[in-house]
Phi, psi and omega in degrees: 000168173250061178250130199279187167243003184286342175277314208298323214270339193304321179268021195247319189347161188014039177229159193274151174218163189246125179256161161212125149183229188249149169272172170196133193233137166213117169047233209259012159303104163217145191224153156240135200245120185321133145289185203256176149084201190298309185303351168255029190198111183188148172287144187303175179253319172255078197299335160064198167281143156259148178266171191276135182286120177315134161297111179299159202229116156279155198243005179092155184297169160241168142230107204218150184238122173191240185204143178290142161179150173305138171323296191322279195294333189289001192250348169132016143272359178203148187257143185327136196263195157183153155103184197263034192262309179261033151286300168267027147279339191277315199290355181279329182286323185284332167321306199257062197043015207262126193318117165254140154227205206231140187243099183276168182244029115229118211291157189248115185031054212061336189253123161288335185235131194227128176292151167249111191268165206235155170263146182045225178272015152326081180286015173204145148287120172349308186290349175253052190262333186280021187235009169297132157082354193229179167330116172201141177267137176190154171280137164220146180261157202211094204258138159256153180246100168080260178238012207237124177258134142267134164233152178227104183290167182249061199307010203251014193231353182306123187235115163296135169266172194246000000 
């Protein structure tokens, strides 16, 4: 489906949990996309220590050029797209809570694929939503969490390729 995981994960916030679903791998991409109902989230039996959430360690602006897109289809459920079919497939998956990121046409401190945060429960900022799917050059601040890069894109530097 084209549904995020954040109502399921909510009522879990600070407990070890059992993920079940499909891996989906692209490049240093990897995601797993949840089964459906309780079962594909759901808390341990044996809660154990939860370990400490990596400190992001920032990296500084970038300027990187790639494309806005759902988590989902860019890790390998759907094969990269182009055109407005798979615009509006990214925007439906963003719609429906689903991870955005930033796919770069050059890696960024090793990764080409960067979640892209959002404020408060903004999973996209509203101002780069007409900017799904397409070529686009922009400024980002740029943090790793663990293994993981984030950017907080800069919609206001955004220049589209044609």
């Amino acid at each position: 489906g084209k549904t995020g995981a954040v109502d399921r994960a909510a009522s879990l916030e600070g407990q070890l949990v059992q993920a079940t679903g499909v891996l989906l791998e692209r490049g240093d991409l990897e995601m797993m996309q949840l089964i459906g109902g309780q079962n594909g989230l759901r808390a341990t039996e044996d809660q154990g220590v939860v370990p400490d959430v990596p400190t992001p360690a920032p990296l500084g602006r970038w300027q990187i050029t790639g494309e806005i897109c759902d988590g989902k289809c860019a890790s390998g459920a759907m094969r990269p797209g182009r055109g407005i079919a798979h615009r509006a497939c990214a925007n439906l998956c963003l719609l429906g809570g689903g991870p955005p990121v930033f796919v770069a046409t050059a890696p960024v401190d090793g990764d080409a694929f960067m979640l892209i945060n959002g404020e408060g429960d903004e999973v996209l900022p509203p101002a780069l939503v007409d900017y799904v799917g397409l070529y686009i050059t922009v400024e980002a601040d740029v943090a790793r969490h663990g293994d993981l890069l984030v950017v907080t894109l800069d919609a206001d530097s955004v220049e589209v390729f044609e």
